[in-house]
N, C-alpha and C positions, 0 to 999 in steps of 0.2 A: 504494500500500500504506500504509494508516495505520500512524503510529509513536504509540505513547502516549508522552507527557510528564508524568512526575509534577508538581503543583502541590506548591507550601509547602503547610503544614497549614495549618488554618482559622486557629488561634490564630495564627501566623506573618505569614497573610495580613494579617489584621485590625491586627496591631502595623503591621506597614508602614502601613496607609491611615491609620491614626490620628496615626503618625509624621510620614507627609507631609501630612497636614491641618493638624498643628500647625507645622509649619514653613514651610509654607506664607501661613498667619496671623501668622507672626512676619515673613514678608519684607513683608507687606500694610503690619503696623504700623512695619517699618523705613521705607519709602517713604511711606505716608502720615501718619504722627504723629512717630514720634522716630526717627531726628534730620530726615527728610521727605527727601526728592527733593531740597530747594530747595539742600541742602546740600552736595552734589556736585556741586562746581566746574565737571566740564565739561560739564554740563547746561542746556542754553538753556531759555527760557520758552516754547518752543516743544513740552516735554516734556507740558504740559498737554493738548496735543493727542493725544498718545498713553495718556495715564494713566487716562483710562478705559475702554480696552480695555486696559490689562493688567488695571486692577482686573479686571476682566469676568471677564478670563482664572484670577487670582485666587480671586475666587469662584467660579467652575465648576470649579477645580479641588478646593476646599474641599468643596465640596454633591457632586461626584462621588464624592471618596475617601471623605465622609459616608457617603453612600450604600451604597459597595462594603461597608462597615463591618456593614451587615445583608443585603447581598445581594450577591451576586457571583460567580453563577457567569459564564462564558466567553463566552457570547453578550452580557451586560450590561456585563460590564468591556469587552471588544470597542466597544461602543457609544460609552459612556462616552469610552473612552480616544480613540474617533474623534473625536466632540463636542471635548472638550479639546484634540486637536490640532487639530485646525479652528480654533478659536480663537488659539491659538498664531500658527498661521500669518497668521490674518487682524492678529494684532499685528504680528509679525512685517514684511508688507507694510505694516504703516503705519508701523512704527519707520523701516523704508527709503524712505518715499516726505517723510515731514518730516524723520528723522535732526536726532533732537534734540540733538545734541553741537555742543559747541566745542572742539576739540583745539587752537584756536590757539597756547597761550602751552608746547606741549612740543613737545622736540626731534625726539622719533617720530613719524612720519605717522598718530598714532593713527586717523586718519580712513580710511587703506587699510583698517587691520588692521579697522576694524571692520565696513565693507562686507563684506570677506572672510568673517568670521565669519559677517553675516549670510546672505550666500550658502550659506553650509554648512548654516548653521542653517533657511533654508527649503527649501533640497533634502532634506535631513534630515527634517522636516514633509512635505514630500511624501510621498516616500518612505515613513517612520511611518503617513500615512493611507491609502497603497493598500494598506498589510499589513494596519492594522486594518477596511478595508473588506472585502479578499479574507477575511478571518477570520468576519467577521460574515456574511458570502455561506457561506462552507462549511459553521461552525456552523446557519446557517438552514437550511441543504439536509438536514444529520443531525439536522436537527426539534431543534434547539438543544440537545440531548444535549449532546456534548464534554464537561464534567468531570462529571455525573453527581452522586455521592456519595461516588463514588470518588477523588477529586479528582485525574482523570487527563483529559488533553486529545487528542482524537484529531486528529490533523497528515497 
């Protein structure tokens, strides 16, 4: 039995993806210009190796919410959102396969906590890209309908 889900209004929408474009471009320019990556102590030079797939992740995240910004209905944010996590994840595996930190010089195993985290973080990623793929399967079977004009989502 379908359940409608009201969407934010356009205007509402629109502030979020412009919100998160822009702060998203401020973490770009935190890590890569001021004060840069090199800055944070427990960061090895092995960070280099992952820095341009965040970048990557970065910019798709930027040209995606771009995007949403003039189009967006349900099937394309669906997309989108899978695209971007996909990426995620593919950092995600690379942060955990180099694990560019040095936690040596503190008292906490910062180096559990942060496997741990990652663990979360790509089940999480998982998890996120079978909903926005089951999403993107359903919306394509109701002929990509789902918010219409109305800007309601059928579930």
């Amino acid at each position: 039995m379908p359940v409608n889900v009201r969407r934010p209004s356009v205007v509402a929408r629109r502030f979020g993806y412009i919100f998160a474009t822009a702060v998203t471009a401020v973490v770009f320019y935190v890590i890569n210009v001021w004060p840069g990556w090199r800055e944070v102590p427990f960061l090895t030079d092995d960070t280099g190796q992952v820095l341009w797939l965040v970048n990557l992740s970065l910019f798709a995240g930027i040209a995606v919410n771009a995007a949403y910004v003039a189009y967006d209905p349900p099937w394309w944010k669906s997309l989108g959102d899978l695209v971007t996590m996909g990426i995620g994840l593919a950092v995600l595996a690379r942060v955990w396969q180099v694990f560019p930190f040095d936690f040596s010089g503190y008292s906490v195993n910062w180096g559990v906590v942060s496997r741990f985290v990652l663990v979360v973080a790509i089940v999480g990623s998982i998890v996120g890209t079978m909903v926005q793929s089951v999403s993107l399967i359903r919306l394509a079977a109701d002929g990509g309908a789902g918010a219409g004009h109305r800007g309601e989502v059928r579930r």
